[in-house]
C-alpha positions as YAML, in Angstrom:
chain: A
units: angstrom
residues:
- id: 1
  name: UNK
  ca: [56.34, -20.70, -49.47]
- id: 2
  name: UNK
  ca: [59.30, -18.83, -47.01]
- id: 3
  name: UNK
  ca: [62.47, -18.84, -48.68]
- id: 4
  name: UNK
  ca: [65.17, -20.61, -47.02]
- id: 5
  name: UNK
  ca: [67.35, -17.54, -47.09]
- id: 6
  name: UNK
  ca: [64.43, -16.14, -45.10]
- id: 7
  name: UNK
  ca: [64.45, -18.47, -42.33]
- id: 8
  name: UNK
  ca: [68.30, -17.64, -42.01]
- id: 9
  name: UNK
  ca: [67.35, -13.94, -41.73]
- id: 10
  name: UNK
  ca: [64.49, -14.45, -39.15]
- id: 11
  name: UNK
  ca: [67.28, -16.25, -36.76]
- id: 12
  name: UNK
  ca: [70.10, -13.24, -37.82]
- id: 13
  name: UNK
  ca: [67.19, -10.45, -36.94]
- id: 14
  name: UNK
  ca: [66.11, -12.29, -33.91]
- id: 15
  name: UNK
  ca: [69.53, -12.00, -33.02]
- id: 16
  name: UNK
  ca: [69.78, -8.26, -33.79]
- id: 17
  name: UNK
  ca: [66.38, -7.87, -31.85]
- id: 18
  name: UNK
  ca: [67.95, -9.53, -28.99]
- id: 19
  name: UNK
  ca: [70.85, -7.44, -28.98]
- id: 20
  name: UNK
  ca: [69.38, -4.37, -29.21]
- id: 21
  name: UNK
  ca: [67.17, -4.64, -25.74]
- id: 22
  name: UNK
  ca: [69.80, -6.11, -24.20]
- id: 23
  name: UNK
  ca: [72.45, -3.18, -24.70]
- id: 24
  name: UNK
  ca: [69.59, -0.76, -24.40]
- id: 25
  name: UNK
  ca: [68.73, -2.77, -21.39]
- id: 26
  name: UNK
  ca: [64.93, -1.87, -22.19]
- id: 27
  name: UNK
  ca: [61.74, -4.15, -20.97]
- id: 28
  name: UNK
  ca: [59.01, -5.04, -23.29]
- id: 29
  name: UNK
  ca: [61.07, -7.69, -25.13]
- id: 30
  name: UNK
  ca: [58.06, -10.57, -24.39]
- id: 31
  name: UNK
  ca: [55.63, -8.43, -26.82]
- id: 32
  name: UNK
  ca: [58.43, -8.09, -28.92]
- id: 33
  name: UNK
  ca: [59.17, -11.71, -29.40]
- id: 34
  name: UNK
  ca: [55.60, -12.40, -29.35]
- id: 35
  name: UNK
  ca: [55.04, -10.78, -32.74]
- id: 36
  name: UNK
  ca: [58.28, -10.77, -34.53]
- id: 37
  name: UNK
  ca: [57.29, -13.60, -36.67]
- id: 38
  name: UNK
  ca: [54.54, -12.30, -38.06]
- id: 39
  name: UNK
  ca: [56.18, -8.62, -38.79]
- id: 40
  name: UNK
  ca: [58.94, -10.30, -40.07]
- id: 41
  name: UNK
  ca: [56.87, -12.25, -42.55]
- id: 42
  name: UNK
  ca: [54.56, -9.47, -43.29]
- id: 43
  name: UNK
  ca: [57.67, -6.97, -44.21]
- id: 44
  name: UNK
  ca: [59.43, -9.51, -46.65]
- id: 45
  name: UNK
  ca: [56.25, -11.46, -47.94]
- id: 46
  name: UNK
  ca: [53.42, -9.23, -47.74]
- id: 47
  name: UNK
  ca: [53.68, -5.65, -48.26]
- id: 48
  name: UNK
  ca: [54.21, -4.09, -51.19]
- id: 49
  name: UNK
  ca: [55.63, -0.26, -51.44]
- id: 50
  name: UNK
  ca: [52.04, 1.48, -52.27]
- id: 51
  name: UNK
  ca: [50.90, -0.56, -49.31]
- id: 52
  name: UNK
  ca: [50.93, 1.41, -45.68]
- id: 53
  name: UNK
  ca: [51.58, -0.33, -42.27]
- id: 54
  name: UNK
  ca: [49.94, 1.00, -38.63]
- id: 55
  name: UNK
  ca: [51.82, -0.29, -35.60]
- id: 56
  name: UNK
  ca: [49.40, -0.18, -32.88]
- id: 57
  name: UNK
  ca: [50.97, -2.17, -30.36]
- id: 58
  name: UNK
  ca: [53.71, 0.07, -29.78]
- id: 59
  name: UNK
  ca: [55.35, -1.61, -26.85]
- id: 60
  name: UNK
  ca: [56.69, -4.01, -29.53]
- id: 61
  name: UNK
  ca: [59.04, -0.88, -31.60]
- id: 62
  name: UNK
  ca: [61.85, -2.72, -31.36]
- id: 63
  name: UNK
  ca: [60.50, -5.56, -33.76]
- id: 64
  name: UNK
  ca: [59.73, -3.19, -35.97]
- id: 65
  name: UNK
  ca: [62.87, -1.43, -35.53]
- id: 66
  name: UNK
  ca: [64.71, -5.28, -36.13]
- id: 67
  name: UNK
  ca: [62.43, -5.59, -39.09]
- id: 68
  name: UNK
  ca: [63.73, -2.50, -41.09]
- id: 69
  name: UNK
  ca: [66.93, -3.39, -40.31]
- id: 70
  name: UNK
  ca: [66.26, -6.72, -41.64]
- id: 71
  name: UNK
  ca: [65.35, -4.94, -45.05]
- id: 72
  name: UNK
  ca: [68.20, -2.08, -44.92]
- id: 73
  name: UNK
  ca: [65.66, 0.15, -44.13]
- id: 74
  name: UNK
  ca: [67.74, 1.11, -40.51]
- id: 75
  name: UNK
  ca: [71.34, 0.68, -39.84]
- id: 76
  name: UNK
  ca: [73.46, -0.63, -37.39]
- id: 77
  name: UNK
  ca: [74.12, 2.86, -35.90]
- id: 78
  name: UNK
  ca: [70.29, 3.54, -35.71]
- id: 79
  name: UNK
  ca: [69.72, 0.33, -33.70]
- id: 80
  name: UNK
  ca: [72.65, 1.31, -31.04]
- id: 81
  name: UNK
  ca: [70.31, 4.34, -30.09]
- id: 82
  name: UNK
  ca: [67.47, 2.09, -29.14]
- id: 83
  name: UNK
  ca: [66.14, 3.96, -26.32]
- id: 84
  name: UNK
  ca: [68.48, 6.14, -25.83]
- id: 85
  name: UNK
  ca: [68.35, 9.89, -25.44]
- id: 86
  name: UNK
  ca: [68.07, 11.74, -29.07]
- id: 87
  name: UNK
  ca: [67.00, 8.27, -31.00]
- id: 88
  name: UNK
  ca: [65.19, 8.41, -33.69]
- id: 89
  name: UNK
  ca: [64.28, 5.13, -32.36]
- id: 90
  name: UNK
  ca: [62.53, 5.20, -28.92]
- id: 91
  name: UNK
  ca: [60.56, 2.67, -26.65]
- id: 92
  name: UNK
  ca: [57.45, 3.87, -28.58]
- id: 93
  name: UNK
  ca: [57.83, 4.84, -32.03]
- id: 94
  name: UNK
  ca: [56.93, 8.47, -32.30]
- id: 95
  name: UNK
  ca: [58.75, 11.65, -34.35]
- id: 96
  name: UNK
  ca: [60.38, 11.27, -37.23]
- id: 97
  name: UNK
  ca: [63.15, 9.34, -38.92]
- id: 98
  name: UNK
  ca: [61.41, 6.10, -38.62]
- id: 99
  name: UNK
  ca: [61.08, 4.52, -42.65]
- id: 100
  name: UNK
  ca: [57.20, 4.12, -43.35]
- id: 101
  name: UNK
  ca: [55.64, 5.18, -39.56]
- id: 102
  name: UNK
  ca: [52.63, 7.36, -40.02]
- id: 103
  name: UNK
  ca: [51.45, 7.35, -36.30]
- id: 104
  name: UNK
  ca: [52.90, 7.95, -33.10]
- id: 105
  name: UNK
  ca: [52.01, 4.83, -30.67]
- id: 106
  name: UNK
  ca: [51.39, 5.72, -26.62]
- id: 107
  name: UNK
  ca: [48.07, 5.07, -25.63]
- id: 108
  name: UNK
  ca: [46.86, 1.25, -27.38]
- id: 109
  name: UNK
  ca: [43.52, 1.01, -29.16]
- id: 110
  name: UNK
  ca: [43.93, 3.19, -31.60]
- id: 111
  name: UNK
  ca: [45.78, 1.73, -34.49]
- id: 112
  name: UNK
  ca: [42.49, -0.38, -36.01]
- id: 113
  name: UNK
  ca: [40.68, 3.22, -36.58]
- id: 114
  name: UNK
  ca: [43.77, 4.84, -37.78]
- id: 115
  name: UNK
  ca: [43.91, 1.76, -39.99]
- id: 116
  name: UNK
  ca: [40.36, 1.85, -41.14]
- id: 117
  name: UNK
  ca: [40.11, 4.92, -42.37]
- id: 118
  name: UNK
  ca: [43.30, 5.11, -44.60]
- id: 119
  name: UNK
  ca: [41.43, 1.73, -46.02]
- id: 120
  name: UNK
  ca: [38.92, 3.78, -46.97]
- id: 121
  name: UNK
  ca: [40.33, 6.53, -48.51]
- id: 122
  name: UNK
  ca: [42.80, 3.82, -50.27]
- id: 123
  name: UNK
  ca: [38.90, 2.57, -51.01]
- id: 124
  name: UNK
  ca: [37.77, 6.44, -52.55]
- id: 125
  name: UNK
  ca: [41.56, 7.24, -54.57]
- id: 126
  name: UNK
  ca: [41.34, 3.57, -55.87]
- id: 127
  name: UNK
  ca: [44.51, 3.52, -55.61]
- id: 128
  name: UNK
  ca: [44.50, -0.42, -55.42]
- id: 129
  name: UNK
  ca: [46.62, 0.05, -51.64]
- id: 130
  name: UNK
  ca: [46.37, -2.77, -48.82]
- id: 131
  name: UNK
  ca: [46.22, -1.52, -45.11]
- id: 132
  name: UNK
  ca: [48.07, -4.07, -42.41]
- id: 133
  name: UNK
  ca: [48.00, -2.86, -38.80]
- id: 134
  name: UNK
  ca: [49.24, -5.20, -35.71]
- id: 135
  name: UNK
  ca: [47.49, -4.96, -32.20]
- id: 136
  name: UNK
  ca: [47.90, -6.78, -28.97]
- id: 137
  name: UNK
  ca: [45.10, -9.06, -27.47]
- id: 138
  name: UNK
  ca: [44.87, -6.68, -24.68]
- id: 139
  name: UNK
  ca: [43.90, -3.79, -27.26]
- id: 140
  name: UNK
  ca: [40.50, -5.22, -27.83]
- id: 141
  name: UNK
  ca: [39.14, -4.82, -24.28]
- id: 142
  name: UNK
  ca: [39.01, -1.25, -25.87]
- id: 143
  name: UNK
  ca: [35.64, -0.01, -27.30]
- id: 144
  name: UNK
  ca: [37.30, 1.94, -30.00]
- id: 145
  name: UNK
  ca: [38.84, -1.46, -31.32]
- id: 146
  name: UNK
  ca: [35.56, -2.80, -31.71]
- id: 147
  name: UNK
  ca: [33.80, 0.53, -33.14]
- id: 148
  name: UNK
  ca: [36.69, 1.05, -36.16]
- id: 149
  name: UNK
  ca: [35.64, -3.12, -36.47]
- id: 150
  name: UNK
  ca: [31.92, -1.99, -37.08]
- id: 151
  name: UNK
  ca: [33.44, 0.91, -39.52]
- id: 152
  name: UNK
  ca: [35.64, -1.66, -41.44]
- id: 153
  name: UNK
  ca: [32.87, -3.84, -41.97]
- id: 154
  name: UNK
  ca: [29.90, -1.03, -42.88]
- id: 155
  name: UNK
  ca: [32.50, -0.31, -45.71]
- id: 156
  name: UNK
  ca: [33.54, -3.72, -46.86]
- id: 157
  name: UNK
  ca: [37.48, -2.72, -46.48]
- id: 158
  name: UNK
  ca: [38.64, -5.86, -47.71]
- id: 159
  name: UNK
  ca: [41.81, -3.65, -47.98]
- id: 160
  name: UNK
  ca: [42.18, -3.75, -43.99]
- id: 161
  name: UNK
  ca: [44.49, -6.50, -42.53]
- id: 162
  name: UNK
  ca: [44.32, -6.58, -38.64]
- id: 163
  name: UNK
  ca: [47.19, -8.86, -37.12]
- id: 164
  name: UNK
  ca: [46.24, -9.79, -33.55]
- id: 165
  name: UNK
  ca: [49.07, -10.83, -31.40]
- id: 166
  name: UNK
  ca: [47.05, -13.38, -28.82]
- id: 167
  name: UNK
  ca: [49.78, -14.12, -26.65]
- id: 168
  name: UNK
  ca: [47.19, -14.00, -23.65]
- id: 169
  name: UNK
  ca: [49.24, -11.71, -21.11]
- id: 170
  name: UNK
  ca: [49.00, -7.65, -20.74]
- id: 171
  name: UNK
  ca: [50.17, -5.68, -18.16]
- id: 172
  name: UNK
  ca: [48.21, -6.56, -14.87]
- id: 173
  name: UNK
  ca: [47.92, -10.42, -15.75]
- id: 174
  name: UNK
  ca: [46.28, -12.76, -18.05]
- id: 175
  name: UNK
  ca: [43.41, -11.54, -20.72]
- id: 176
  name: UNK
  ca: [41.40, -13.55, -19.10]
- id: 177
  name: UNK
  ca: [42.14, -11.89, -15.61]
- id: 178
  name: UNK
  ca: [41.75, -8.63, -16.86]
- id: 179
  name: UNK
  ca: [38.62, -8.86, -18.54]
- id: 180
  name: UNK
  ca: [37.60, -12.24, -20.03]
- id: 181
  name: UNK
  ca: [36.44, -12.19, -23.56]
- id: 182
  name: UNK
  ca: [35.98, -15.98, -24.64]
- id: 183
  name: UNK
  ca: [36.37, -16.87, -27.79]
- id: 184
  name: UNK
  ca: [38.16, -13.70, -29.51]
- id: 185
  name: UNK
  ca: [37.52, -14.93, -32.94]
- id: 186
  name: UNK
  ca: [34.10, -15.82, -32.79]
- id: 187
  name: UNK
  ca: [33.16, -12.66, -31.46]
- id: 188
  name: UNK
  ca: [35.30, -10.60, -34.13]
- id: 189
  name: UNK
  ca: [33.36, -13.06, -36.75]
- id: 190
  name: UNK
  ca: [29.65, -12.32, -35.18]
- id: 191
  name: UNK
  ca: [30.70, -8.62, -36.33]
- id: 192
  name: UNK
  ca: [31.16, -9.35, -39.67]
- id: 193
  name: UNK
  ca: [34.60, -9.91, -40.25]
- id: 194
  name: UNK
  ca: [36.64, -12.57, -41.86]
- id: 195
  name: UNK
  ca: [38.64, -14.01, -38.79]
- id: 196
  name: UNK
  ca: [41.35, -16.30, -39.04]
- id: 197
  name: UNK
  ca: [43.66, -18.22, -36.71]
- id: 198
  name: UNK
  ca: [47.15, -19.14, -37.05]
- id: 199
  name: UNK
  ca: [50.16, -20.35, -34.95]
- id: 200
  name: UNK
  ca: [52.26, -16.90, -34.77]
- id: 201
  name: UNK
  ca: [55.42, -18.40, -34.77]
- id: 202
  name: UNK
  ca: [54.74, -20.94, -38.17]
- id: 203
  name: UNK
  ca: [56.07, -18.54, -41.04]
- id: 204
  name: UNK
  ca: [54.33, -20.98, -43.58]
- id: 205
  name: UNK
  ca: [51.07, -20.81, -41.29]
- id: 206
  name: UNK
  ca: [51.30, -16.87, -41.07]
- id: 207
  name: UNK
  ca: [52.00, -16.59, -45.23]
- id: 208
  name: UNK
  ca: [48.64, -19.08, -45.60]
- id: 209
  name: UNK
  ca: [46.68, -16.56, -43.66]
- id: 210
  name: UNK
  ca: [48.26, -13.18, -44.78]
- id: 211
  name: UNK
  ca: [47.21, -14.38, -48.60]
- id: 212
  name: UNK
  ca: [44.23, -16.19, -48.07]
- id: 213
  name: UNK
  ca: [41.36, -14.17, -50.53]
- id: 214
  name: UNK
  ca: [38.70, -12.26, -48.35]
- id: 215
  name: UNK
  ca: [36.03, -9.65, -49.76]
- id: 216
  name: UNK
  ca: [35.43, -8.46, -45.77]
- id: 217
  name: UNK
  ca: [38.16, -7.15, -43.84]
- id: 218
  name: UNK
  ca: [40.58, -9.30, -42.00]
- id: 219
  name: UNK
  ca: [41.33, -9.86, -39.00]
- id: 220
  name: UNK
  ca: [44.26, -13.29, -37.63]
- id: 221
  name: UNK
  ca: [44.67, -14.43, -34.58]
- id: 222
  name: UNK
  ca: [48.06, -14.95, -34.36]
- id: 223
  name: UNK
  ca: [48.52, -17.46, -31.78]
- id: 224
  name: UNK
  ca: [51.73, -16.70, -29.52]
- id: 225
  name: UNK
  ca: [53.66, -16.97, -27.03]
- id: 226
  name: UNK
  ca: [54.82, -14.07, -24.73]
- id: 227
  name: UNK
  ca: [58.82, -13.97, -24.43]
- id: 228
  name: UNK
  ca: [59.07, -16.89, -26.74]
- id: 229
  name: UNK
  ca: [62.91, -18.28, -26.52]
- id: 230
  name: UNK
  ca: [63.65, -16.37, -22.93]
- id: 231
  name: UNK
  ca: [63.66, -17.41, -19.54]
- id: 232
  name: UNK
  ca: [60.99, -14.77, -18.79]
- id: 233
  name: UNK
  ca: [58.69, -17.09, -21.49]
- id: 234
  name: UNK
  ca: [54.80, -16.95, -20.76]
- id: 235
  name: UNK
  ca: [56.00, -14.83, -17.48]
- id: 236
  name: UNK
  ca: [54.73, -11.44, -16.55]
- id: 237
  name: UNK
  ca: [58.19, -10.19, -16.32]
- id: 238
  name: UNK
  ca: [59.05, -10.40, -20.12]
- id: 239
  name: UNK
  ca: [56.31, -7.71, -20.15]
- id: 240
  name: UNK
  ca: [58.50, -5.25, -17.81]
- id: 241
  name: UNK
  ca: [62.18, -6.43, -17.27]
- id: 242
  name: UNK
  ca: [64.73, -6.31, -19.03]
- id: 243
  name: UNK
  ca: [66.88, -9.08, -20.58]
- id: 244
  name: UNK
  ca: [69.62, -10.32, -17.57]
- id: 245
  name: UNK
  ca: [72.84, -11.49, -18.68]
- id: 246
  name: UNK
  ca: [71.80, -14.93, -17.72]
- id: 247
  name: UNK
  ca: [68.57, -14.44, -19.71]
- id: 248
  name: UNK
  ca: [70.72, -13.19, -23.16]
- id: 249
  name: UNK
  ca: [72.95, -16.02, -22.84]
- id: 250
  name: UNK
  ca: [69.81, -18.46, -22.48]
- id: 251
  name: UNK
  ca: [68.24, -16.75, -25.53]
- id: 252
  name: UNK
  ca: [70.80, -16.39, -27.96]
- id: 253
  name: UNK
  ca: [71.76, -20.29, -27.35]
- id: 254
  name: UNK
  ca: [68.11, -21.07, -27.74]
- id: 255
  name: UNK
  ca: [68.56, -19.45, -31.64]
- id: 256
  name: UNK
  ca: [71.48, -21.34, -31.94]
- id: 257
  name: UNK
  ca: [69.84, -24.31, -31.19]
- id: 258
  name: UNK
  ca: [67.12, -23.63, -33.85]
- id: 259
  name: UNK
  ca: [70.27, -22.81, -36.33]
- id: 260
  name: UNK
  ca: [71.53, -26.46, -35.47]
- id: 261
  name: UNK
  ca: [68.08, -28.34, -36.95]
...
């Protein structure tokens, strides 16, 4: 069960989250919103310190960035550099300085290999770690997504935890405009994996899944909504622009909204 001191810290973050693209004045935030649930849960729920985490979806830094700040793991100072020339905390999460990042992220598709194989060698050191790694929708119109599935599964890494944000929009339009695949987690389950589905923005939903018991690896669905809380919601432009003053006023009063109930 969430904490209620945790639900108090996912509005505070959100805020943080908020304020950091906004004074950065940096696009992406719709991926970031997307998926800030679930990271958010993951972080203070989920992952223990032996455990390693793969961002693949690197468009969505900055909720990771929010997320360590959220655990003390980045300061205030760090987070007023988002994006900004000599951060340790860029657009796409490369270099160094970053608590617990393993990978550079440019080019999508390859966090569920990176992923699988440190679940494997966790497998050969029995060393008793757990492998998360997050991915957009878009990701798996990539073959290498579906090859490191076929790898995971070979192996049985029930160690390997793949969070899928489905929030149905990439860069040139819809999933389904791009390249249609149907039913995502039937198709990930014909492979041989254990694939769940959740609502992406129900903490208590995303917990359920997260520590459900599997003996193949496992992949959610996290069911979302792109720019969740922003005027730009479920709009290609909370995939490019950044957050208008009109558009941070709109989104912090949604929070405070939530705060209110």
């Amino acid at each position: 069960m969430i904490e209620k001191f945790l639900h108090k810290q996912i509005r505070l973050t959100k805020r943080r989250l908020l304020e950091m693209h906004f004074e950065s004045n940096a696009g992406h935030v719709g991926g970031n919103l997307s998926c800030f649930d679930a990271l958010i849960v993951l972080f203070h729920h989920e992952i223990k310190t032996i455990d390693r985490f793969v961002l693949s979806k690197g468009h969505s830094a900055g909720a990771l960035y929010a997320t360590l700040w959220s655990l003390g793991k980045l300061s205030d100072d760090d987070l007023a550099t988002f994006c900004k020339d000599d951060s340790i905390l860029p657009g796409h999460p490369s270099g160094t300085g970053i608590p617990g990042l393993m990978f550079p992220t440019g080019s999508l598709g390859h966090g569920p290999s990176l992923s699988a194989g440190l679940a494997l060698a966790a497998k050969k050191q029995k060393s008793g770690r757990s492998i998360y790694c997050l991915c957009s929708d878009g990701e798996w119109q990539e073959g290498s997504c579906w090859e490191a599935l076929i790898f995971a599964v070979h192996h049985k890494l029930d160690n390997l935890t793949i969070l899928i944000d489905q929030n149905k929009l990439q860069g040139f339009g819809t999933t389904d405009q791009v390249i249609s695949c149907g039913d995502l987690q039937t198709r990930l389950s014909s492979f041989g994996a254990n694939a769940l589905s959740c609502d992406g923005h129900d903490h208590e939903a995303i917990l359920h899944a997260l520590e459900s018991p599997t003996s193949l690896p496992k992949i959610i669905l996290l069911n979302t909504v792109k720019g969740r809380g922003t005027l730009y919601e479920n709009k290609m432009e909370s995939h490019y622009l950044p957050l208008t003053p009109e558009n941070f006023e709109f989104s912090m009063a949604q929070i405070q909204k939530e705060e209110a109930l």
